[in-house]
C-alpha positions as CSV (number, residue, x, y, z in Angstrom):
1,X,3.3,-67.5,75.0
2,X,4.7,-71.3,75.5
3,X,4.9,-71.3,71.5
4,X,7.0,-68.3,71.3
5,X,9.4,-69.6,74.5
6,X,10.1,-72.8,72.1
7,X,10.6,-70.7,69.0
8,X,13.2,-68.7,71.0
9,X,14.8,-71.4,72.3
10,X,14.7,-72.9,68.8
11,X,16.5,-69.9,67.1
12,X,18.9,-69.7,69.9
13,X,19.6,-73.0,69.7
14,X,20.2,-72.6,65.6
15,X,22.4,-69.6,66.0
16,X,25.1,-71.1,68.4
17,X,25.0,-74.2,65.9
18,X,25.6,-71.7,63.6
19,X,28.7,-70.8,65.3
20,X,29.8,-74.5,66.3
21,X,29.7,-75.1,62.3
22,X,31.7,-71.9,61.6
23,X,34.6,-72.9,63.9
24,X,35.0,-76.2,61.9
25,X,35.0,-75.0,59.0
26,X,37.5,-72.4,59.8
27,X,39.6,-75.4,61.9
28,X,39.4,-77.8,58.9
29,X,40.2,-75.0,55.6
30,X,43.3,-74.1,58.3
31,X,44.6,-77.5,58.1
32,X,48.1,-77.8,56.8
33,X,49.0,-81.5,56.6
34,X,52.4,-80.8,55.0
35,X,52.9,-77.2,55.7
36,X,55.3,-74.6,53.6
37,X,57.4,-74.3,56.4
38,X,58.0,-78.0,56.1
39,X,59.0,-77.1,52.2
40,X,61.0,-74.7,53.3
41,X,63.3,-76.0,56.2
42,X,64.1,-79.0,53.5
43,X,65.2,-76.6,51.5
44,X,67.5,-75.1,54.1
45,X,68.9,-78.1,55.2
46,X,69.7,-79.1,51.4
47,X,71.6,-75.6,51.0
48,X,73.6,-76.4,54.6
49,X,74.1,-79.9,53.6
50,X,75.6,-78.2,50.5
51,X,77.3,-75.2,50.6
52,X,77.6,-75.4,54.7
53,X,75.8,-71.6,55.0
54,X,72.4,-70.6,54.7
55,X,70.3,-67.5,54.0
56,X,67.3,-67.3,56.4
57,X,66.2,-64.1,54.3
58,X,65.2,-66.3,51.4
59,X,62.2,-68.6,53.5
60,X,59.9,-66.1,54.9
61,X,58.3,-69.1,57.1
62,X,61.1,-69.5,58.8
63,X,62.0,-67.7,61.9
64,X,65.3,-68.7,62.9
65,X,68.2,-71.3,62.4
66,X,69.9,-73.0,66.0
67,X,72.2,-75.3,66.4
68,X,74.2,-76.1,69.7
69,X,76.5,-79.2,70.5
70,X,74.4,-79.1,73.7
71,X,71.5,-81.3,72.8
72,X,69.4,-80.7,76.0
73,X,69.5,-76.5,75.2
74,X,68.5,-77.3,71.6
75,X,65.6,-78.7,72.6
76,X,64.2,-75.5,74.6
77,X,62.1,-73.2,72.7
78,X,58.9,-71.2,73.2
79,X,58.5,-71.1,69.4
80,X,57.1,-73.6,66.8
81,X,59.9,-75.7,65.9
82,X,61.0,-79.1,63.7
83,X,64.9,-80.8,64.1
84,X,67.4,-81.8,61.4
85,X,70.6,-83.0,61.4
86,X,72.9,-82.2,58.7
87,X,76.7,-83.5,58.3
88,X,76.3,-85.0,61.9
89,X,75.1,-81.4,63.4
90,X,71.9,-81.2,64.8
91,X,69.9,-78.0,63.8
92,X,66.4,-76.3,65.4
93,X,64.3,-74.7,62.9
94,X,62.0,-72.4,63.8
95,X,58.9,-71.6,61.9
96,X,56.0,-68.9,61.4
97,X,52.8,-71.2,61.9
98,X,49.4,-69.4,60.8
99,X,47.6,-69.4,64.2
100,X,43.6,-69.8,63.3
101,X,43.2,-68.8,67.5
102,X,42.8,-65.4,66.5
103,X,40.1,-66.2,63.9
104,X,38.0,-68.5,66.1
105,X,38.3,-65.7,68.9
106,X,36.8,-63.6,66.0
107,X,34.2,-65.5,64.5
108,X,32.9,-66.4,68.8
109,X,32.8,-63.1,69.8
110,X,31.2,-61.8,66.8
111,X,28.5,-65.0,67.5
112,X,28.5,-64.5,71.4
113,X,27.4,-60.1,70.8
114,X,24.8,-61.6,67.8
115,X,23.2,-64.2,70.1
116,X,22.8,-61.6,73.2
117,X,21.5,-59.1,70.9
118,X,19.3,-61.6,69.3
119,X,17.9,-62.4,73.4
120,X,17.6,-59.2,74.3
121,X,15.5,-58.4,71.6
122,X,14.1,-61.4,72.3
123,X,13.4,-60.9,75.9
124,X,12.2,-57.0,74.7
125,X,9.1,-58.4,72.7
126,X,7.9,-61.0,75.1
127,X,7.9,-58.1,77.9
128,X,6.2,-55.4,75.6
129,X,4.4,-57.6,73.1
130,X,3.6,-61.2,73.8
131,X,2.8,-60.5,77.5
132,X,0.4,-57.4,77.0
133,X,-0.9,-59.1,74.2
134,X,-1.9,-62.4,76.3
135,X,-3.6,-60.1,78.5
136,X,-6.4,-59.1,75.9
137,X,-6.3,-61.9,74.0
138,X,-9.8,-63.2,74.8
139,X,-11.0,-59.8,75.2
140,X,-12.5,-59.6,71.3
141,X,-14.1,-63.4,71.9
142,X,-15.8,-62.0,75.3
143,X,-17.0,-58.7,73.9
144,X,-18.6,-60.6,71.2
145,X,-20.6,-62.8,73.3
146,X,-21.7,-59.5,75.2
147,X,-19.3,-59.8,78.1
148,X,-18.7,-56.4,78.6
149,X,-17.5,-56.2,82.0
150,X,-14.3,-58.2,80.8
151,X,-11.1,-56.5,82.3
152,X,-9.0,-55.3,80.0
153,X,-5.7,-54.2,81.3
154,X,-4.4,-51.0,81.1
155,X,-1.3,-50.5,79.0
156,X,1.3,-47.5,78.9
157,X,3.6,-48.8,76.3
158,X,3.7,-47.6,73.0
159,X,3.0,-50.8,71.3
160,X,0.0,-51.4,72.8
161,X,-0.8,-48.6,75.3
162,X,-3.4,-47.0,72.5
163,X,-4.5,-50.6,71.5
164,X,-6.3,-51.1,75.1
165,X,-7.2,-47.8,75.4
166,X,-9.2,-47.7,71.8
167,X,-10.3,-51.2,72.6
168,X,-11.7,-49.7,76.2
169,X,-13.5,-46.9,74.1
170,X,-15.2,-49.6,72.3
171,X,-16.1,-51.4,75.0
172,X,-17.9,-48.0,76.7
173,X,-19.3,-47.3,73.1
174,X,-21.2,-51.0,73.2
175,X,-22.1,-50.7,76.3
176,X,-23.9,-46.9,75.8
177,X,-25.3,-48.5,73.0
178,X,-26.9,-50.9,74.5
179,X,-27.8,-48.8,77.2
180,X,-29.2,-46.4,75.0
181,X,-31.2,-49.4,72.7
182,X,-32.9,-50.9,76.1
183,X,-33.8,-47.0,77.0
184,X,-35.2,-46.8,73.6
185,X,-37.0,-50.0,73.3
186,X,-38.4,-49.6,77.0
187,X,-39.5,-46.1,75.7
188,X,-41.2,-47.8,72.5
189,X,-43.0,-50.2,74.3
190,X,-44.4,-47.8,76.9
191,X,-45.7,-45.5,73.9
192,X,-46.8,-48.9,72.1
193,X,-48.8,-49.8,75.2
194,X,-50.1,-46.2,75.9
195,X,-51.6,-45.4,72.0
196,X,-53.0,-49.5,71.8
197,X,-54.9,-48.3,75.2
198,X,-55.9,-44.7,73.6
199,X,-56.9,-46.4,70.8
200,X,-59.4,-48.8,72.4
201,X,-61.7,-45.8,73.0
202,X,-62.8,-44.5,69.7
203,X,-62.8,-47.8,68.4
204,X,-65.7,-49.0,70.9
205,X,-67.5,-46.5,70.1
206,X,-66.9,-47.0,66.0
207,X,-68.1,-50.7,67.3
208,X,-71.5,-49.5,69.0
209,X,-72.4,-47.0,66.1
210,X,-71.8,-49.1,63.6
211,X,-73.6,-51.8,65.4
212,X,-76.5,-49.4,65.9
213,X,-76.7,-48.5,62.1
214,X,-76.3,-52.0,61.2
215,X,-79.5,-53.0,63.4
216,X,-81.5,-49.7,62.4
217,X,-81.6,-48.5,66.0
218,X,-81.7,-45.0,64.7
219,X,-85.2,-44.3,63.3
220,X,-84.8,-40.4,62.8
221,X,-82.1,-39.3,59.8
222,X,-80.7,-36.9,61.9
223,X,-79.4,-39.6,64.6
224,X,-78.0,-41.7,61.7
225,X,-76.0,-38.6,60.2
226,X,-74.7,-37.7,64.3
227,X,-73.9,-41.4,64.4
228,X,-72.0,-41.8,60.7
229,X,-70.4,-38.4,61.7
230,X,-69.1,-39.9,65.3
231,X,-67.1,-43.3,63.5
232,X,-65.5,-40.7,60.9
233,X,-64.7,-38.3,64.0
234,X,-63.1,-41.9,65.9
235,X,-61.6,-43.3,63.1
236,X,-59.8,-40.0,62.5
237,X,-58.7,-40.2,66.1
238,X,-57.3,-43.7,65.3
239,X,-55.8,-42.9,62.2
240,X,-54.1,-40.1,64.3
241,X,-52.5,-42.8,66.7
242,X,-51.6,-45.0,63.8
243,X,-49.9,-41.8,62.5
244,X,-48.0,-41.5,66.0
245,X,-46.7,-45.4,66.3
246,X,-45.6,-45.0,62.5
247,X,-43.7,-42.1,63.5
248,X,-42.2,-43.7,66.7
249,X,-41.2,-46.5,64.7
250,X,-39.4,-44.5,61.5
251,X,-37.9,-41.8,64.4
252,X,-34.3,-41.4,65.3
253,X,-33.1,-45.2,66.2
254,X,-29.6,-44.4,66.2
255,X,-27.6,-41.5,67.9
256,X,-24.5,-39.8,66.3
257,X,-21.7,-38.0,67.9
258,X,-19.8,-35.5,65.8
259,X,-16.8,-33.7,66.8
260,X,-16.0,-30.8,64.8
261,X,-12.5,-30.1,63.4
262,X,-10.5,-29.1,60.5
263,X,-8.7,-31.7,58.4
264,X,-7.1,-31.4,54.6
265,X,-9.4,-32.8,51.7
266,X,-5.8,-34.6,50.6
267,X,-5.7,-36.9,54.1
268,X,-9.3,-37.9,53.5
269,X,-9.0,-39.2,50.0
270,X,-5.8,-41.0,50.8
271,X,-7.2,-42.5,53.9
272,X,-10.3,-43.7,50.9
273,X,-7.5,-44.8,48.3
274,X,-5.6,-46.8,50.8
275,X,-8.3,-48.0,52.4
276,X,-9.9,-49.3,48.6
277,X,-7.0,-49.4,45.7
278,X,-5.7,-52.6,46.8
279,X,-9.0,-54.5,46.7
280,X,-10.8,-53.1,43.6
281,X,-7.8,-53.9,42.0
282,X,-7.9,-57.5,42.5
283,X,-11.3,-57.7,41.4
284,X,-10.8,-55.6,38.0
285,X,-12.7,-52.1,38.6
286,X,-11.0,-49.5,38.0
287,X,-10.6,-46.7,41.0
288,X,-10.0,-43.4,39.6
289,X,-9.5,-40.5,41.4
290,X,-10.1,-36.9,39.9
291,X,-7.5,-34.1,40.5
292,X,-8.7,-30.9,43.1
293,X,-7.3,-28.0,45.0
294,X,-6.8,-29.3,48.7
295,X,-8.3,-27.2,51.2
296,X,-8.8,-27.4,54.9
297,X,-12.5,-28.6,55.4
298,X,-14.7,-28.0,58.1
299,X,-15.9,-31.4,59.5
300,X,-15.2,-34.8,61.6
301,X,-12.4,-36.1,59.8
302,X,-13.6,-39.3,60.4
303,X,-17.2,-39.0,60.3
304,X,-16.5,-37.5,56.7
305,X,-14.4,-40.4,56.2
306,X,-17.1,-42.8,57.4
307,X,-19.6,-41.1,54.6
308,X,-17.2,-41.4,51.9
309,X,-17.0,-45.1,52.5
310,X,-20.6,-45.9,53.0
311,X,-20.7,-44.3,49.3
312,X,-17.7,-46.5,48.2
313,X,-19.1,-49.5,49.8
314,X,-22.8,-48.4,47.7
315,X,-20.6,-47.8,44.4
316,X,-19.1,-51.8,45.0
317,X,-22.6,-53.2,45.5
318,X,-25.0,-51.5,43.4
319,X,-22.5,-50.5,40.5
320,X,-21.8,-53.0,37.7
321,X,-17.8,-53.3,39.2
322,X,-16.5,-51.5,36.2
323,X,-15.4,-48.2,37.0
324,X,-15.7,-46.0,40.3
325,X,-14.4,-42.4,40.5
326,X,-13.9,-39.5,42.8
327,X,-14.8,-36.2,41.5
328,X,-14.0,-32.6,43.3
329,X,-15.3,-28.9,43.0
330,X,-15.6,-26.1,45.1
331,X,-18.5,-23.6,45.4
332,X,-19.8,-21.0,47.3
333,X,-17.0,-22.0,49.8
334,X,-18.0,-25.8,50.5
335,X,-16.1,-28.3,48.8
336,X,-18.2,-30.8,46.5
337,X,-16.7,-34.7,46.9
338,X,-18.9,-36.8,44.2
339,X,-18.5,-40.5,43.9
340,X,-19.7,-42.1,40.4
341,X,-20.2,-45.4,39.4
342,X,-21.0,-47.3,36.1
343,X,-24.0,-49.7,35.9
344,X,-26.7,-48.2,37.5
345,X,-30.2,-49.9,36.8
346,X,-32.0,-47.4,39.5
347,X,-34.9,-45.5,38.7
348,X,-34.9,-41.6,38.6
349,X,-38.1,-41.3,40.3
350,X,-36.9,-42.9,43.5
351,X,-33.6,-40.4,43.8
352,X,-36.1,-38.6,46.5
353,X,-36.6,-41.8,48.3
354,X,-32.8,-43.6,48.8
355,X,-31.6,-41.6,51.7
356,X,-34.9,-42.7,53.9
357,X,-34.0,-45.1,56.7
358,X,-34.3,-48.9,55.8
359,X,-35.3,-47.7,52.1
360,X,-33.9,-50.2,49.5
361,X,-34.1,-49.1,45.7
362,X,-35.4,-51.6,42.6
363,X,-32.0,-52.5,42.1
364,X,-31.0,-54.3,45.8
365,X,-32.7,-57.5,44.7
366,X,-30.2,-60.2,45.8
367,X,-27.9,-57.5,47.4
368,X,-27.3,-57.9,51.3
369,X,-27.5,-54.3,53.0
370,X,-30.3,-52.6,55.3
371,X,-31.0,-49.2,53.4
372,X,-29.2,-47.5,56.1
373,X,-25.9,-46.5,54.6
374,X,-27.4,-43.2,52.6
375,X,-29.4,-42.3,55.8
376,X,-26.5,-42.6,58.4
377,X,-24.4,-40.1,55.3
378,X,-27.3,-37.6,54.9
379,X,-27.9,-37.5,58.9
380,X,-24.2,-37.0,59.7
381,X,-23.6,-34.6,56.8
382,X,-26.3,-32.4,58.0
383,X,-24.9,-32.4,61.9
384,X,-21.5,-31.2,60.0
385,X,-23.4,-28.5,58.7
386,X,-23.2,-30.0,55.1
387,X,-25.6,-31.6,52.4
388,X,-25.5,-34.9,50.4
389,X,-27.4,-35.2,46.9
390,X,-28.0,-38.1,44.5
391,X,-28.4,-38.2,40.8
392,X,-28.4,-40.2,37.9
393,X,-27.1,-39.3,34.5
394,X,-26.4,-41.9,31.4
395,X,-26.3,-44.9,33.5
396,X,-24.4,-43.7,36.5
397,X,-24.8,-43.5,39.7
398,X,-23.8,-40.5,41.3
399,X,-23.7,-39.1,45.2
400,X,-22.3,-35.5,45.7
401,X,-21.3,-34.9,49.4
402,X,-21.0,-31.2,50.2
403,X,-18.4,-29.8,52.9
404,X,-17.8,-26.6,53.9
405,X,-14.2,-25.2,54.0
406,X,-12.9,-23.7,57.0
């Protein structure tokens, strides 16, 4: 805020400079030293001098022609004037001077409206921006370290009025988050604790059989067959709760909201041109987008949105940064939205494993990512009521979202 007050100052302080300059120069390129009504009342008093009369018609500077044997009258005049004397007669001259007062009241006023409009405005942004702004500016830094009882003020103006309320939604959505991963975690550990306590049962008595085959306690065959029969039954009932943590662990670990609605297919892929022309040009792949029949789809805009840039993001990563496109069809009313890219080094066989969670194909070898992208698209395409596919065909990469049309 105290930078901006200077800068303001600083560009006031420039502008009526500004006007201070433009008032000399006007002052100095007004300057007549030897002015042509000078030139001109010589001239008069050469044609008096010489033919005794005069034409005041014939110098357009000059204004008027008095002379008076009473010197002290002569002398009185609200107008410009010089004196000559001509054959012992004294003369006033009057003259048309260029007045540069009108200017300069020009050229101030026009200064004085720009530099109260240039405050105003002024004023107007440090109310409605800079202030709010200084409100949340350390809002971002304190969400970050996990603050998230940081106040953030509420704005109604329309410059920042939905900036604090989308920045109070993420805020809420952090804090559910987290709410939601302690639940979860809390809920893991009690089912962690439970199964490694089940699981402490069959496996003493896997211990004591074994132990008793192992010493030949069992003399008769048919005690050694109950006893073999008993570890298989236990270890069954272990491999059961091994089943059950492996499940906990791979089951649902993040929620999704969708909120159905109807958007066109052409605001989608402009949101996904906009949002990746720009930088695929700079690095060199081209971004092509296929032509298609817009239609309303049934979906949420932006979860669909969200898919179709976790498949972008795949297409920059995995592909070989050549080419990327975006294919359209329709079918059995759903709308097919297919993003290819070149390069692709993946194995068909593993096409059925990709949209797993945390499952990474052959080719993410010195790639950053978490195998999470295709699960998030195929779990939120299937709460719109729509499907995602994968395949592969003469070295690219494809991933076909379909949408239904509403």
């Amino acid at each position: 805020m105290r930078y901006y007050r200077r800068l303001s100052a600083v560009f006031i302080i420039l502008l009526i400079t500004a006007a201070v300059i433009a008032d000399i120069l006007i002052i100095r390129g007004n300057r007549e030293p030897a002015g042509i009504y000078r030139v001109e009342a010589k001239r008069l008093v050469d044609d008096i001098r010489e033919t005794g009369s005069f034409d005041i018609g014939k110098y357009p500077h000059l204004t008027g022609v008095y002379s008076s044997d009473d010197a002290a009258s002569l002398y009185k005049s609200d107008e410009p004037y010089i004196m000559a004397e001509v054959n012992g007669r004294h003369y006033r001259i009057e003259y048309r001077h260029n007045p540069i007062n009108g200017q300069l009241a020009v050229i101030n006023v026009f200064f004085v409206i720009v530099i109260l409009i240039v405050m105003l405005l002024l004023g107007y942004f440090y109310r409605h921006l800079i202030i709010p702004f200084g409100k949340i500016n350390d809002v971002p830094k304190e969400l970050a370290r996990g603050n998230l009882a940081v106040s953030i003020p509420e704005e109604k103006g329309r410059f920042f009025g939905k900036f604090t309320w989308g920045v109070n939604l993420l805020r809420e959505s952090i804090e559910k988050d987290r709410e939601h991963e302690l639940e979860m975690q809390r809920d893991k550990k009690m089912l962690l604790l439970s199964l490694s306590h089940d699981i402490k049962t069959p496996l003493s008595a896997i211990k004591l059989n074994s132990r008793a085959l192992a010493r030949g306690l069992y003399k008769d065959e048919e005690k050694r067959r109950e006893a073999a029969e008993s570890i298989n039954r236990h270890a069954d009932e272990i491999e059961s709760y091994v089943s059950q943590i492996t499940r906990a662990a791979g089951e649902d670990f993040m929620t999704f909201e969708v909120n159905m609605g109807e958007e066109f297919l052409s605001r989608i892929v402009t949101k996904i041109y906009e949002r990746y022309a720009a930088q695929l040009a700079i690095s060199g792949t081209v971004l092509s987008i296929g032509e298609y029949m817009d239609a309303i789809l049934s979906c949420d805009p932006d979860r669909l949105a969200e898919c179709l840039q976790n498949l972008v993001e795949n297409a920059i990563k995995y592909g070989d940064g050549k080419s990327i496109s975006l294919s359209f069809d329709q079918q059995d009313g759903c709308t097919l939205i297919t993003v290819t890219n070149t390069g692709c080094t993946l194995g068909r066989e593993e096409l059925t494993e990709i949209f797993g969670s945390f499952r990474r194909g052959s080719n993410s070898d010195g790639v950053k990512g978490s195998g999470l992208g295709l699960f998030i698209c195929r779990r939120l395409m299937s709460m719109m009521n729509g499907d995602i596919y994968a395949d592969i065909e003469d070295g690219c990469f494809s991933v076909t979202l379909v949408v239904r049309m509403a």
